[in-house]
ZAMITI-819466 format. One record per atom (N, C-alpha, C): residue in one letter; x negated, y, z. Coordinates in steps of 0.001 Angstrom, whole numbers, padded with zeros to 6 digits, always signed. Layout:
# ZAMITI-819466
AXYZ ...
//
This chain:
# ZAMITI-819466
X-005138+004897-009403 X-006135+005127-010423 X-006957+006381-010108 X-006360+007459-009556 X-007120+008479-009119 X-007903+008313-008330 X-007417+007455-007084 X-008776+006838-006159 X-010215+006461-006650 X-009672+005958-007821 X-011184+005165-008096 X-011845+006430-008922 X-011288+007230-009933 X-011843+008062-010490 X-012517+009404-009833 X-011956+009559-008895 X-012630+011054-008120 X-014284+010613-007342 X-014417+009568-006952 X-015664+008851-006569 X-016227+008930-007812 X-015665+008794-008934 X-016848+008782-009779 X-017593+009580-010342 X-016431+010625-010297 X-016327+012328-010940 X-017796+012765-009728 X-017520+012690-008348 X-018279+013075-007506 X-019762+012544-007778 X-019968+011080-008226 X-021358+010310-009022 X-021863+011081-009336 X-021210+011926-010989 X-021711+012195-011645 X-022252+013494-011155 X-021405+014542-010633 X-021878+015954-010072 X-023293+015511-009245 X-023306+014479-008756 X-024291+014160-007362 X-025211+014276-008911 X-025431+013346-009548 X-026535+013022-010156 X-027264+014119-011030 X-026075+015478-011617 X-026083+016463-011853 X-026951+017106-011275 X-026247+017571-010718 X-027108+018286-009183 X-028661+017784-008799 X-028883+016371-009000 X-030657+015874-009001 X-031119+016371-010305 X-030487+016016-011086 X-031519+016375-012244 X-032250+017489-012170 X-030951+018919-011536 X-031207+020063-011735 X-032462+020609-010853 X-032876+019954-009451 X-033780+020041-009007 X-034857+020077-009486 X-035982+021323-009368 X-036812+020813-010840 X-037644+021012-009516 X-039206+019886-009898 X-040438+020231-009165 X-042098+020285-010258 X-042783+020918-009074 X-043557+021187-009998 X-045234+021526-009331 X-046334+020659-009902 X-047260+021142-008871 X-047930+022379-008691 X-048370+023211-008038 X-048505+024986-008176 X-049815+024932-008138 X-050300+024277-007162 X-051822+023934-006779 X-052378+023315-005962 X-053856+023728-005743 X-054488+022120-005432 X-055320+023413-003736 X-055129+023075-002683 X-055623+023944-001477 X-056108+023520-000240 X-056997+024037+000320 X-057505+023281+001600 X-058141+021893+001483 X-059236+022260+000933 X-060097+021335+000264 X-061139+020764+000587 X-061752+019542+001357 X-062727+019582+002133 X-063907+018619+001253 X-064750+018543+001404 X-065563+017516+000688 X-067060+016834+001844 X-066539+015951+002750 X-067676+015257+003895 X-067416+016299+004809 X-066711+017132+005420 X-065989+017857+005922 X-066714+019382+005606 X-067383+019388+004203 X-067745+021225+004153 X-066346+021575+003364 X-065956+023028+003943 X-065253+023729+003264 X-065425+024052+001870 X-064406+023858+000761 X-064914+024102-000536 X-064435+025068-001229 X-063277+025978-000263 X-062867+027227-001003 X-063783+028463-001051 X-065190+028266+000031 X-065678+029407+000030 X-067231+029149-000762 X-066996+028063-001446 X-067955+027866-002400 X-067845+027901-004103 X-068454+028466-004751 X-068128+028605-006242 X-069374+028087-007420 X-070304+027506-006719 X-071265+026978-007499 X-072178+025799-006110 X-072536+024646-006987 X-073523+023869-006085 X-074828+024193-005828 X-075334+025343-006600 X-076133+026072-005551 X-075949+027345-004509 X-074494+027445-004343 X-074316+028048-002781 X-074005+026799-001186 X-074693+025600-001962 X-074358+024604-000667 X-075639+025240+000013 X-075039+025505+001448 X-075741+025404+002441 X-076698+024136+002658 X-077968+024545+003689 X-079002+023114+003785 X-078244+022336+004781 X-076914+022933+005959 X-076253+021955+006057 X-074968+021087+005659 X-074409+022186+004290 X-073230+021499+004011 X-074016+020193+003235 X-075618+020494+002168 X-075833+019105+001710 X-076490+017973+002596 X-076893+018903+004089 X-077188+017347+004970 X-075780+016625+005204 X-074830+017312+005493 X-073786+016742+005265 X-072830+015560+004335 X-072954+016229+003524 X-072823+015408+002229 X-073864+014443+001853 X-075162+014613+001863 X-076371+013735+001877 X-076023+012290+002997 X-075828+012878+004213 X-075170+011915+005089 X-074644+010968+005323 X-073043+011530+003982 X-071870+011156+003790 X-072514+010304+002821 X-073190+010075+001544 X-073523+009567+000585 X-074605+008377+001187 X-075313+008316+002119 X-076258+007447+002787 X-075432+006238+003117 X-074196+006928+003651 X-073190+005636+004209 X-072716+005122+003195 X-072689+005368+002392 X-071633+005384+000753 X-070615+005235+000844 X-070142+006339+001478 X-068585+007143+001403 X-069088+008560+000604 X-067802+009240+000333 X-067617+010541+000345 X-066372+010942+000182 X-066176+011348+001743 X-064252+012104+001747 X-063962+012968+001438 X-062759+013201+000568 X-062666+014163+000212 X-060959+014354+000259 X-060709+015869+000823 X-059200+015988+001557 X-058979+016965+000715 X-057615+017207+000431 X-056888+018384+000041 X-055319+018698+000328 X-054555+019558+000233 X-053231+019828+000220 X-052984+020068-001093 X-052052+019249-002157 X-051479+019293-003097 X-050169+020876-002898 X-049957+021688-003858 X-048769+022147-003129 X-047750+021840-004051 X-046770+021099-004159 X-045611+021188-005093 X-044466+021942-004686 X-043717+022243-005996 X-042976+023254-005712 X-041464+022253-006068 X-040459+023027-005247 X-039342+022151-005500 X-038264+023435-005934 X-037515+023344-006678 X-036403+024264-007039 X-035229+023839-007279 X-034439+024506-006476 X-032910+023324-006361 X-032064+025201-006955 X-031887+024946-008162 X-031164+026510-008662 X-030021+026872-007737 X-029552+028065-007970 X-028352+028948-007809 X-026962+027991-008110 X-026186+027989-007163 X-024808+027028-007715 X-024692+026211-007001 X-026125+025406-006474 X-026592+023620-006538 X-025893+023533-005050 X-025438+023167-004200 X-025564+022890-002629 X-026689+022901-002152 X-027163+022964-001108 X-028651+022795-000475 X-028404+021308-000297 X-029877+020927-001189 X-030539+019372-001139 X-031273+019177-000137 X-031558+017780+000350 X-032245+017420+001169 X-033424+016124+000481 X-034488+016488+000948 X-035707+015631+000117 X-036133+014281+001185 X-035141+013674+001089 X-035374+012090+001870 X-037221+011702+001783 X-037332+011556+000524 X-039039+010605+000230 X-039123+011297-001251 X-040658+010965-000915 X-041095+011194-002063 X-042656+010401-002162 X-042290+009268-003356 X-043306+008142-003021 X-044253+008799-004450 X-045912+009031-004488 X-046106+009770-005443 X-047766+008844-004987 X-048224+009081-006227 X-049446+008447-006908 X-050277+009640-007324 X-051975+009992-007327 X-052746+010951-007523 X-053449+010317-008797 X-053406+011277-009705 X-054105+010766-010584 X-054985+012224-010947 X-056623+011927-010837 X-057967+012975-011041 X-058738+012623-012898 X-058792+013217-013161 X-059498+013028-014606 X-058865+011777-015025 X-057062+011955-015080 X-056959+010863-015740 X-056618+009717-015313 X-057375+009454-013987 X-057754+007878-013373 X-056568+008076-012444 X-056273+007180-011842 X-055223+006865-010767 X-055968+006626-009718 X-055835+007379-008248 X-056922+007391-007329 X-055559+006819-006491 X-055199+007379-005312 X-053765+006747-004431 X-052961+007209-004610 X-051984+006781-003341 X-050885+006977-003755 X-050155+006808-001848 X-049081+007523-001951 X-048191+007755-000994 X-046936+008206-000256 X-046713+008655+000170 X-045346+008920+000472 X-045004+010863+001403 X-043798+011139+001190 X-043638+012480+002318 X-043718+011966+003726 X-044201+012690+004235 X-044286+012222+005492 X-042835+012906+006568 X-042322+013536+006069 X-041313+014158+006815 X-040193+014980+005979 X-038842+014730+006220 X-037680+014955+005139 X-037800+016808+004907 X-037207+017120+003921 X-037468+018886+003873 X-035993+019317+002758 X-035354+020369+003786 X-033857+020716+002870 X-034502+021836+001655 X-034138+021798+000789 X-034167+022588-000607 X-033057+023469-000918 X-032751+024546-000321 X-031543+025388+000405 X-031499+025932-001618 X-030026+026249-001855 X-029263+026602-003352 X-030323+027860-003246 X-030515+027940-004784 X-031522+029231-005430 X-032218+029543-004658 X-033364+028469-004651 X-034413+028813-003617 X-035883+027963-003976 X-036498+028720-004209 X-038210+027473-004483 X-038734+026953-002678 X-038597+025650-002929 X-039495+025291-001540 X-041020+024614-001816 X-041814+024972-000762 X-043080+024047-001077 X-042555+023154-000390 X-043520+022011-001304 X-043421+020624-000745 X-045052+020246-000394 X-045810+020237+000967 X-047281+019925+000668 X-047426+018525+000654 X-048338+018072+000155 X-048975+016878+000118 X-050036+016205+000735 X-050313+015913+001668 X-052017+015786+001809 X-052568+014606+001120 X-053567+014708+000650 X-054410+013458+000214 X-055545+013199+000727 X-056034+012508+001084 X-057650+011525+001547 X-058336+010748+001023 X-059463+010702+000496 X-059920+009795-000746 X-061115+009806-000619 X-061362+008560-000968 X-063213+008695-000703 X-063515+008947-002295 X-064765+009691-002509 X-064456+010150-004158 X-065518+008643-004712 X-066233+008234-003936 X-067218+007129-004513 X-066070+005532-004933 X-065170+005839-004366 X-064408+004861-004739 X-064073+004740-006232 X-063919+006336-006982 X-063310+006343-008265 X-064443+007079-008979 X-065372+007844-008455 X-066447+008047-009763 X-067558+007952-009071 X-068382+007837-010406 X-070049+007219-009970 X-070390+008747-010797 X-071903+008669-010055 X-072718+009907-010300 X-073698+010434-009431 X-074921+011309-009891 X-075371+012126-008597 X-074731+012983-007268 X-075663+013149-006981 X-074286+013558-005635 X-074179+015042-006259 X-075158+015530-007186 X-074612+017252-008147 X-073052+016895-008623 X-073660+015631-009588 X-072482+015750-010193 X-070753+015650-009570 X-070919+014646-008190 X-069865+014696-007460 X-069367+015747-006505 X-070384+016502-006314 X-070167+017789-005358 X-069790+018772-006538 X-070105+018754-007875 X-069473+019553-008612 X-067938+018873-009628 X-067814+017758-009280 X-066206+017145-009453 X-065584+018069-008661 X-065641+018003-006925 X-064868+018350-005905 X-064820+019923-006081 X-066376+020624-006553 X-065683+022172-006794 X-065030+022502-007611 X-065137+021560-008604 X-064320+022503-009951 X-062570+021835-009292 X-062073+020778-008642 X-061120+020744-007846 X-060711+021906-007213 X-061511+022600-006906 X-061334+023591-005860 X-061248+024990-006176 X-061434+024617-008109 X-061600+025862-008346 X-062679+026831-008581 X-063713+026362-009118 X-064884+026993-008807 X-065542+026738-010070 X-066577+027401-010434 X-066826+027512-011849 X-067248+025949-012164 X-067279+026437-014265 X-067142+024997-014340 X-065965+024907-015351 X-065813+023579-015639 X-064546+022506-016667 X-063912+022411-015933 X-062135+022504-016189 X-061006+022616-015076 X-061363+021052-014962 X-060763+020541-013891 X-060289+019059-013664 X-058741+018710-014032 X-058467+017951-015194 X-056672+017718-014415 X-056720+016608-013183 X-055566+017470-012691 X-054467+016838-011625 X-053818+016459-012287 X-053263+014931-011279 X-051694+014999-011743 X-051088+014284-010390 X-049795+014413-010719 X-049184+013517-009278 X-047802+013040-010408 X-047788+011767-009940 X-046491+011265-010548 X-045502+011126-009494 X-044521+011454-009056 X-043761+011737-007614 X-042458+010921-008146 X-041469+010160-007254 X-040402+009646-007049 X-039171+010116-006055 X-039075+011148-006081 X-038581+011931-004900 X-036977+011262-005002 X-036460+011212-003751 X-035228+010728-003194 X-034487+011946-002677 X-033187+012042-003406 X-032557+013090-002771 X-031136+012793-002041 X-030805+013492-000424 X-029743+013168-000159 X-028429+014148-000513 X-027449+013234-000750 X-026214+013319-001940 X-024760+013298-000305 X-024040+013909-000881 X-022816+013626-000060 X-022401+011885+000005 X-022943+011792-001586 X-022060+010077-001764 X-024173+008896-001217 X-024820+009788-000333 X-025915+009050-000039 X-026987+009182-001036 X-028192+008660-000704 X-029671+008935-001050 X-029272+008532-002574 X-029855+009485-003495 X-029875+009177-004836 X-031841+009738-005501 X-032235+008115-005753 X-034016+008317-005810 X-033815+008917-007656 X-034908+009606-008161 X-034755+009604-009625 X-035227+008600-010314 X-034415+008631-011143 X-034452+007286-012155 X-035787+006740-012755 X-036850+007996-012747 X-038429+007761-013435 X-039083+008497-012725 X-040343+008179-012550 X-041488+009247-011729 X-041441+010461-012790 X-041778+011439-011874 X-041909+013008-012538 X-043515+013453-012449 X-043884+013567-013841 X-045215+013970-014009 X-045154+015332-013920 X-046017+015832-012607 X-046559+017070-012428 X-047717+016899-012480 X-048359+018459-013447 X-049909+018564-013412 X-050257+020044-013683 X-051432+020012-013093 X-052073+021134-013230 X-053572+021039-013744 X-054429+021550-014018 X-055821+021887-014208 X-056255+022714-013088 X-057442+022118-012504 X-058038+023042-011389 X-059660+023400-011449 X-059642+024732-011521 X-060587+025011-011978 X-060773+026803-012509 X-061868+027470-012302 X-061875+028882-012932 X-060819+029714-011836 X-061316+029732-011033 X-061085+030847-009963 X-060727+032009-010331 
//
């Protein structure tokens, strides 16, 4: 009878131990929009005449890419064993809307009482999910970036998989992280 019960006792600590992992998104960095840099811009009239031939360009084709590094934060407390972050299958959601969605690209340990970043990259064409002048979309992507202006929410809904002595244990519900980006 003890056989079967100490496996289970161990379940529960495993599952313990995930909960306690807390994550969380910190911010939104390395931000590109038709490939101009957007951290060193704070209003759409500091676009350069070539960041908007650029973007003008980008909008002719009717695309407009737009890249960033999500940074989430992972915290596995004091006590915990050092976790290991198998996957993490996570969905972008911008003003609301659900834009993509994807996966970690590479496993990352979460060492006891310790915050780790977790980055994210994302790629998105922004014409896919909003319509507008190209002001108004070049000023979506700054206030993303932080730059004056109405914050934007972020959000990322993440599924992260953690490895367990007793094997990969995924969480039971996506974890809504969000931030507002915006006001430098």
């Amino acid at each position: 009878m003890l056989a079967f019960a100490l496996p289970s006792c161990a379940t529960l600590q495993s599952l313990a131990a995930l909960a306690q992992v807390s994550f969380d998104l910190d911010r939104v960095g390395q931000m590109s929009l038709a490939g101009v840099e957007l951290e060193r811009i704070r209003a759409y009239e500091e676009l350069t005449a070539i960041d908007v031939a650029r973007i003008g360009s980008a909008l002719t084709q009717r695309r407009l890419p737009f890249e960033a590094t999500l940074h989430v934060g992972a915290t596995n407390p004091e006590g915990n064993p050092t976790a290991r972050l198998l996957e993490m299958d996570w969905t972008l959601f911008l003003r609301d809307r659900e834009t993509i969605s994807g996966g970690l690209p590479s496993r990352l340990d979460l060492p006891s009482g310790a915050r780790t970043e977790v980055p994210v990259r994302v790629s998105l064409d922004l014409l896919d999910f909003f319509e507008g002048s190209m002001r108004d979309l070049v000023e979506l992507a700054l206030s993303l970036a932080g730059a004056e202006g109405e914050p934007v929410e972020v959000r990322l809904e993440a599924l992260p998989t953690i490895e367990t002595a007793l094997g990969p244990i995924r969480h039971p519900r996506p974890l809504v992280l969000g931030a507002s980006a915006g006001a430098r």
